[in-house]
FIGUKOL-356622 format. One line per 10 residues: number of its first residue (from 1); their letters; for each residue x, y, z of C-alpha. Coordinates in pm, 1 decimal. Each point is the difference from the previous one (the first is absolute). Layout:
BEGIN
NUM	A	X,Y,Z; ...
This chain:
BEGIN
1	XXXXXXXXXX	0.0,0.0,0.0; 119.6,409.7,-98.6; 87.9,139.4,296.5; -210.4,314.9,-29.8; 265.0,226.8,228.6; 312.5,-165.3,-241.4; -191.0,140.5,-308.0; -99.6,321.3,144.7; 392.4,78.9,138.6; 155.7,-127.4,-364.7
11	XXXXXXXXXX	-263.9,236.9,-198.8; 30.1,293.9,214.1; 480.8,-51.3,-19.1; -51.0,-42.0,-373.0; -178.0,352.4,-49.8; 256.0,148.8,228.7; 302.4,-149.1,-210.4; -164.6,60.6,-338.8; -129.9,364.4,144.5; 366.9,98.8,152.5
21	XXXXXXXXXX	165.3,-159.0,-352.2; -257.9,214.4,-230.7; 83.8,276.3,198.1; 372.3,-21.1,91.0; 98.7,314.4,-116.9; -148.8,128.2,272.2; 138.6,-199.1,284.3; 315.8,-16.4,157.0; 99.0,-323.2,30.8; 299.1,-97.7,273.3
31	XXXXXXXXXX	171.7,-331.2,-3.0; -236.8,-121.2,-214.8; -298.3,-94.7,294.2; -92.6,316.9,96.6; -190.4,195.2,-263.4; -123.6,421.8,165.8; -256.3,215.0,-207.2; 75.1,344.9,155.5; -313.7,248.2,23.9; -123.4,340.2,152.8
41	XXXXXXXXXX	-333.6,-177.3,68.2; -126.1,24.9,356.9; 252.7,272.5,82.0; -245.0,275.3,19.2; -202.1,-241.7,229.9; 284.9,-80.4,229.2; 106.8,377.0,45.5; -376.9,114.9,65.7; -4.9,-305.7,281.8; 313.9,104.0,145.6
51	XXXXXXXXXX	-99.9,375.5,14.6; -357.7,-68.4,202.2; 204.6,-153.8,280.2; 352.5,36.9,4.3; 40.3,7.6,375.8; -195.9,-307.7,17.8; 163.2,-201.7,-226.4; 362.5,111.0,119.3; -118.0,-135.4,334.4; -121.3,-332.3,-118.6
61	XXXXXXXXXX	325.6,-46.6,-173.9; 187.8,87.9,284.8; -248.8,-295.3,199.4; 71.6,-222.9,-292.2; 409.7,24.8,48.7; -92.2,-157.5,333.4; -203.4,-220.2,-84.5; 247.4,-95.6,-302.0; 256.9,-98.0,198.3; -184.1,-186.1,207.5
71	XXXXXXXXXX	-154.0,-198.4,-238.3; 363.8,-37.4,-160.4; 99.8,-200.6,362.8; -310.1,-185.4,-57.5; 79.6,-84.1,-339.5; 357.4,-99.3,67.0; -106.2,-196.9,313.4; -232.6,-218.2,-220.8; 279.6,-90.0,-255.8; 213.3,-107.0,268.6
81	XXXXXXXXXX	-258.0,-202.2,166.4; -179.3,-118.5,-261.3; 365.7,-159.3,-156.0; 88.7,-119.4,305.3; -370.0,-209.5,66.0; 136.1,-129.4,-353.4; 241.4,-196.3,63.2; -19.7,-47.0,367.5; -415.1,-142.4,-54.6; -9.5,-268.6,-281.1
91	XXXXXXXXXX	-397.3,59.7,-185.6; 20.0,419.2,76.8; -161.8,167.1,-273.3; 178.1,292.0,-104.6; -142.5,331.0,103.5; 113.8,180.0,-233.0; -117.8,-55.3,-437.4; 44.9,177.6,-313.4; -305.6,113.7,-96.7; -139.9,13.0,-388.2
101	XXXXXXXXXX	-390.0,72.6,-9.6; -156.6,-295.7,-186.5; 313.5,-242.2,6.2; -19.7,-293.2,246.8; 426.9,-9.1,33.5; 95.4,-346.9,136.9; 83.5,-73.9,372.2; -134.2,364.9,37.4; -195.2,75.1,366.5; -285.7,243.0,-183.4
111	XXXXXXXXXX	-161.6,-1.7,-350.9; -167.3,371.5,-68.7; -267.1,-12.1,-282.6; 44.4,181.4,-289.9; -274.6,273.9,44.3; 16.5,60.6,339.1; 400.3,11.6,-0.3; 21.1,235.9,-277.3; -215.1,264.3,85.9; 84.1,-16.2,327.5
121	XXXXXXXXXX	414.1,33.4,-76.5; -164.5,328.3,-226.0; -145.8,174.6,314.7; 289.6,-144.4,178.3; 251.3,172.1,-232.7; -177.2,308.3,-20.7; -30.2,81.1,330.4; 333.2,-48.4,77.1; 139.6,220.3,-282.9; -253.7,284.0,66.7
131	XXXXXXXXXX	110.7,-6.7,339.1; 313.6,34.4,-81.0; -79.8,300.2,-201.2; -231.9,160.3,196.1; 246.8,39.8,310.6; 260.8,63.6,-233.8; -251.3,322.0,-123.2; -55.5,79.5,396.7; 377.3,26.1,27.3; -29.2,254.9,-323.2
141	XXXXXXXXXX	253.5,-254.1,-189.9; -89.5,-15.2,-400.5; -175.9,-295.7,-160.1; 190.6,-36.3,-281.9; -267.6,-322.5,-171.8; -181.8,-265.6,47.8; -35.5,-296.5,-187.9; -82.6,-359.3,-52.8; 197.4,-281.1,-72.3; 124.9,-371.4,22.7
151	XXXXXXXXXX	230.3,-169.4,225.1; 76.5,-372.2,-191.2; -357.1,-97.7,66.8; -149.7,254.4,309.6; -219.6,286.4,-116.3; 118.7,289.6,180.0; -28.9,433.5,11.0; 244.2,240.4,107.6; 40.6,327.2,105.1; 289.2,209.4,-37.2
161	XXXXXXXXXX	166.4,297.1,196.1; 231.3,175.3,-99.6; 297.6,-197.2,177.1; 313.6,220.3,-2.1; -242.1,272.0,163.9; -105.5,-269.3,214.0; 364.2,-76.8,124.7; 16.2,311.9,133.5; -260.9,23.4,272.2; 15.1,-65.8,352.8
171	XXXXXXXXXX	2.4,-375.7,112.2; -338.3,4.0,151.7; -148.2,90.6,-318.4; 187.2,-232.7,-207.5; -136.7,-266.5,249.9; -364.1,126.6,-19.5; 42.9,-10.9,-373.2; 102.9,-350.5,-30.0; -254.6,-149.2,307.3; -290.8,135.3,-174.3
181	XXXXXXXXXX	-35.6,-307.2,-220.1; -42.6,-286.4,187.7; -117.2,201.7,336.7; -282.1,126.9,-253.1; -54.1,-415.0,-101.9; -3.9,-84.5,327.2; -259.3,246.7,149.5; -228.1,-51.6,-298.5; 57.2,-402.6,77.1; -161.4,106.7,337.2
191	XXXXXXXXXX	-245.7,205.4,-79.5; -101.5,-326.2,-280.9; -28.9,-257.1,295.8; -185.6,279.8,203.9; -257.1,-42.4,-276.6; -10.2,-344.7,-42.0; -39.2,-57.7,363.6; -280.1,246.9,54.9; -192.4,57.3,-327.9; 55.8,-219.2,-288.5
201	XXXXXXXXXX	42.3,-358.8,221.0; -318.2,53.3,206.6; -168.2,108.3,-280.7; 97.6,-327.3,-207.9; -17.6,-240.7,295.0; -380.4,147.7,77.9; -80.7,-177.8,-333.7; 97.2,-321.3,27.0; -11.3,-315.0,210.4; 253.8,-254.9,95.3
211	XXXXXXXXXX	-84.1,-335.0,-110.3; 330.7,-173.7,-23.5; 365.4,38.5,-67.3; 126.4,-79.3,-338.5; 357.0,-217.6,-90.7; 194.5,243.7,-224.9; 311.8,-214.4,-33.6; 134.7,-316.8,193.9; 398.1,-99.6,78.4; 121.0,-274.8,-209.6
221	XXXXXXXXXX	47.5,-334.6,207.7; -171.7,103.8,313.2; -306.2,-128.6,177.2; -292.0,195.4,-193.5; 147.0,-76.2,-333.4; 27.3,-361.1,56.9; -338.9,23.6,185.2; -158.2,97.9,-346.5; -91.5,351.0,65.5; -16.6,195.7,-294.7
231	XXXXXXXXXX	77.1,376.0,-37.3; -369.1,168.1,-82.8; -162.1,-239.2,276.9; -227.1,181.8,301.6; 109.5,-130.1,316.7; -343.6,30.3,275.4; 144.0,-153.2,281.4; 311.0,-227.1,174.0; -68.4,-245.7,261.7; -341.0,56.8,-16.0
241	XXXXXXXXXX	44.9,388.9,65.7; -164.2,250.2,-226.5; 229.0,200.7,-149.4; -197.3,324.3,-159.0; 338.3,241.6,10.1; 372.4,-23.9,-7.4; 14.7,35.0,303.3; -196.6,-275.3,124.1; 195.3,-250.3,-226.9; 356.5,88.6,166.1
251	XXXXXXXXXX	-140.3,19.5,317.4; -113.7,-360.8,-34.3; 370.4,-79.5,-195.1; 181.0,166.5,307.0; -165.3,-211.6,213.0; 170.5,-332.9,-144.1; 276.5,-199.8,92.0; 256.8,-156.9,-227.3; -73.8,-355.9,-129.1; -401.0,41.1,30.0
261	XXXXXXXXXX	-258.8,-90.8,-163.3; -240.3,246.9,-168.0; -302.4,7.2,-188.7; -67.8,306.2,-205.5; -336.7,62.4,-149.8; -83.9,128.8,-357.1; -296.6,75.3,-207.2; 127.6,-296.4,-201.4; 81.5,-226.8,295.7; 220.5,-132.6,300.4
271	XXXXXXXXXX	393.5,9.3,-92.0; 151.8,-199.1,282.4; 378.3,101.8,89.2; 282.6,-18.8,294.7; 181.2,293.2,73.0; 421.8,58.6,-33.4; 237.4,221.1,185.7; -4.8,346.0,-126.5; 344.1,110.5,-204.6; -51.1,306.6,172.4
281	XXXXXXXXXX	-47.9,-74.8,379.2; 76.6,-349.6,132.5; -247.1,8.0,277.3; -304.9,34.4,-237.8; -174.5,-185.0,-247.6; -30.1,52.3,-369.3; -246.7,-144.6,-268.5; 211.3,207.6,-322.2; -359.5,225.5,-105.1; -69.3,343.8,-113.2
291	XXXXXXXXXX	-366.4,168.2,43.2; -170.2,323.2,-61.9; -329.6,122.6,137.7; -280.1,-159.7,-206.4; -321.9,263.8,-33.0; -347.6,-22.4,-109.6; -257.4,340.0,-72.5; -239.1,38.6,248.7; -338.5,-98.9,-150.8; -139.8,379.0,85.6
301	XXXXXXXXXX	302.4,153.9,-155.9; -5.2,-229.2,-323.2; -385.8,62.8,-43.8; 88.6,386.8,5.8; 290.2,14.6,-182.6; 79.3,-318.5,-228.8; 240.9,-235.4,40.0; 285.6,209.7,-109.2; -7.0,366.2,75.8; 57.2,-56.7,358.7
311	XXXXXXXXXX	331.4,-227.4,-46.0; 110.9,368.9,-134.9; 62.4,68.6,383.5; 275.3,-299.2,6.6; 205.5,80.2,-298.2; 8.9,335.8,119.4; 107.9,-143.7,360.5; 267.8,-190.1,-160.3; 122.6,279.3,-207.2; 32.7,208.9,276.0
321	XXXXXXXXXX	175.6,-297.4,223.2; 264.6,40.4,-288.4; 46.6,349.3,-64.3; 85.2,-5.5,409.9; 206.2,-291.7,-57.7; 209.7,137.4,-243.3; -7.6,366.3,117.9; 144.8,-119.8,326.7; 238.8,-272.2,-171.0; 180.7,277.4,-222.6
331	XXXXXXXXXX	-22.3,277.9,202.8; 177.1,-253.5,272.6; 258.9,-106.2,-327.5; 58.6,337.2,-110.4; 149.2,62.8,374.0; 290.0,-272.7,-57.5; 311.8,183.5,53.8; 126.3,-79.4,-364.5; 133.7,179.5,-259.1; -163.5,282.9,-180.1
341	XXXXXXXXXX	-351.1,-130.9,160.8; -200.9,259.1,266.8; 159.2,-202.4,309.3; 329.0,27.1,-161.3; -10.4,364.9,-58.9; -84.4,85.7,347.5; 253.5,-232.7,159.4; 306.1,199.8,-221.0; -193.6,304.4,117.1; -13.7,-109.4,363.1
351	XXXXXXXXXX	392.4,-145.7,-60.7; 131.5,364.5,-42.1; -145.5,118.1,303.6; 220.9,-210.4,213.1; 311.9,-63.2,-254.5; 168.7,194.2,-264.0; -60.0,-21.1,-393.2; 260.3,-291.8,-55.4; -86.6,-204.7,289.3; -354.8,36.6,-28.9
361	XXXXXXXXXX	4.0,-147.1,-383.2; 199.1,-280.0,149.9; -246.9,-103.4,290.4; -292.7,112.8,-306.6; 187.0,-272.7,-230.0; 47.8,-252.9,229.8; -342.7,-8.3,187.7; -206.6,-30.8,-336.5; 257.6,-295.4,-139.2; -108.4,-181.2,319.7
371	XXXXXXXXXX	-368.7,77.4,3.4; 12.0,-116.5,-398.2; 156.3,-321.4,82.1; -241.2,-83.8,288.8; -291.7,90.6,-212.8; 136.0,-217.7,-300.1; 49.7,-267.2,300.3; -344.1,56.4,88.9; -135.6,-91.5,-378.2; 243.1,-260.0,-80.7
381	XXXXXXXX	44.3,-191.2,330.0; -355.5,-175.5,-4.5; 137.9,-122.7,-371.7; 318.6,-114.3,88.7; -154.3,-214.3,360.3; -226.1,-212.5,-288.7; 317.1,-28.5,-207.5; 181.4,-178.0,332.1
C-alpha cells in the first residue's frame, strides 16, 4: 500500500528542487545544499512591530538570554545523559531523532506526518526569524532582507541584520538579538500546550467516548505478537477488567508480574499470553504492544453534526500537539552551543565577557567540536549497539 505521507513529502521536495532549479538565478546557492532567495518582503512589517513596542520587546529579549542559557544547560545535560543511558542500559531508545516531516527514518524514536510537520516547521521558522528581527528593530539595528530557502532537505526563512553593525553593539544586545529565536519558539510552545490543555482538548474530548484502546504496532518476538494480536485490533478489557481508556489498560498491565498469565479481550476475541521481563526495567513485566486511545462520536453529537465534521476537533488537536512539539524541540536545538547556530553565538558572546578575543575563539572552537561529536554520538550510537 502508498504510503499517503511518503507521496505527499516526495511531491511537495520535487517542486522545491524543480522551483529553486527554474529559478536559480535568483538564489544563492552555498556548498551546494543550501540554496537563499533574498527579499525586502515583510521588512516593512517587522519595523512597524518593532516600533509599537520597542521597550517591550527589548525586555523579553533580555528574559529570553536567561532563559537561553538555561535551556542551553538543559540541552547539554540531555546529550550527556541521554548517551550515557546508551550504552550503560541495553534496549534505551534514543531520545534524541532527526526529524523529516512525512519520512518514517529507520530505528528513529518519532515519525512526524507530512502535513502536520510541515506547516508546523513554517510557523516554527517564522516565528523564530521575525523574532529575531523584530528585537533586532527594537535595538534600532537595520534589517538588511529576508528570505526563504533550503537547507539539503529542511524548509527554512531567514532574517538578516546588518552584521558588521551588529558587531558593534554592546554584549547584552548582541545576546538579546541572538535569544530571540528559540526563547520566541519556546514561549509560543507554551502558550500552544496552554491551549490544548484548556480549550481545544476539552472541547474534543466533550465529543467523544472511550470504548477501547486500539494496537497501533506490536514488538517483533514478544508475547502479544506471538499471542496473535494484530495491529488495528480494539482491546475492551484484560483479566476480565474493562478497559475504556489508556489509562485503564496500563493500570491493569502495571499491575502484572513477570511470567503470568493474561487474557486480553478484543472485539474479535480472547488472545491468551504470558508476560516477559521488560528490556527497560528488570523488576516489571512486558507483553512488547503499542496502543492509542480508540474513540467513538457520541450518538447526540453525530446526529447534530455527521459523522465527520466533529473529528475536525482531533486533527486540529494533533496539529497543535506538533506545532508544540516541534516549537519546543528546535527552539531547545537552536540553543546547542555549536557553531554559527543561536546557542553558539551567545556562548562566543558570553566567552568574551570573561576571556579575551583569542582565548575566547579557542574555548568557542573547542566546546562546539565536543557538543557536535556527542550529538553525532547521540544519532549514531543506537545504530552502531544493533551492529554489535
Amino acid at each position: 500500500m502508498l504510503d499517503g505521507n511518503l507521496i505527499s513529502a516526495v511531491i511537495f521536495y520535487a517542486i522545491i528542487i524543480i522551483v529553486i532549479f527554474l529559478n536559480r538565478k535568483k538564489f544563492d546557492i552555498y556548498a551546494k545544499v543550501v540554496a537563499l532567495y533574498r527579499t525586502k518582503i515583510g521588512i516593512r512589517f517587522i519595523n512597524r512591530l518593532a516600533r509599537a513596542a520597542p521597550g517591550l520587546f527589548r525586555g523579553l529579549a533580555y528574559v529570553g538570554v536567561v532563559v537561553g542559557f538555561v535551556g542551553m544547560i538543559f540541552i547539554v545535560y540531555t546529550l550527556i545523559v541521554n548517551l550515557i543511558n546508551l550504552i550503560m542500559v541495553p534496549g534505551t531508545p534514543s531520545a534524541i531523532a532527526l526529524v523529516i516531516p512525512g519520512v518514517k527514518i529507520p530505528g528513529a524514536s518519532i515519525f512526524v506526518p507530512f502535513w502536520y510537520g510541515i506547516i508546523s516547521i513554517f510557523i516554527v521558522v517564522l516565528v523564530h526569524e521575525f523574532a529575531h528581527g523584530v528585537v533586532a528593530r527594537a535595538h534600532g539595528l537595520k534589517i538588511k532582507n529576508t528570505g526563504v530557502g533550503m537547507f539539503a532537505i529542511f524548509p527554512i526563512a531567514f532574517v538578516e541584520p546588518d552584521e558588521k553593525i551588529l558587531r558593534k553593539q554592546k554584549r547584552g544586545t548582541q545576546l538579546s538579538v541572538f535569544a530571540a529565536g528559540p526563547f520566541s519558539n519556546i514561549l509560543l510552545g507554551f502558550i500552544v500546550i496552554l491551549i490544548i490543555m484548556f480549550v481545544v482538548a476539552p472541547w474534543a474530548m466533550s465529543l467523544v467516548d472511550f470504548d477501547g484502546v486500539e494496537v497501533k504496532s506490536l514488538k517483533s518476538g514478544f508475547p502479544a505478537e506471538q499471542s496473535g494480536l494484530e495491529p488495528g485490533d480494539l482491546i475492551v478489557a484484560v483479566n476480565g477488567i474493562a478497559t475504556p481508556e489508556v489509562s485503564n489498560f496500563t493500570a491493569v498491565l502495571d499491575q502484572v508480574g513477570v511470567g503470568e498469565e493474561i487474557v486480553i479481550s478484543t472485539t474479535e476475541g480472547d488472545y491468551h499470553l504470558v508476560t516477559v521481563t521488560s528490556p527497560e526495567d528488570a523488576s516489571k513485566s512486558h507483553i512488547g504492544i503499542f496502543v492509542s486511545q480508540h474513540n467513538v462520536l457520541k450518538d447526540e453529537v453525530a446526529s447534530k453534526w455527521g459523522d465527520k465534521i466533529p473529528w475536525g476537533a482531533f486533527y486540529l488537536l494533533q496539529f497543535l500537539q506538533w506545532l508544540f512539539i516541534l516549537n519546543l524541540g528546535i527552539g531547545l536545538a537552536n540553543l546547542l552551543p555549536l557553531g554559527p547556530v543561536d546557542g553558539g553565538r551567545m556562548l562566543l558572546a558570553g566567552l568574551t565577557k570573561f576571556f579575551k578575543k583569542d582565548t575566547a575563539m579557542f574555548l568557542w572552537r573547542y566546546v562546539s567540536l565536543l557538543v557536535l561529536l556527542l550529538l553525532v554520538l547521540n544519532f549514531v550510537y543506537p545504530y552502531i549497539r544493533n551492529l554489535i
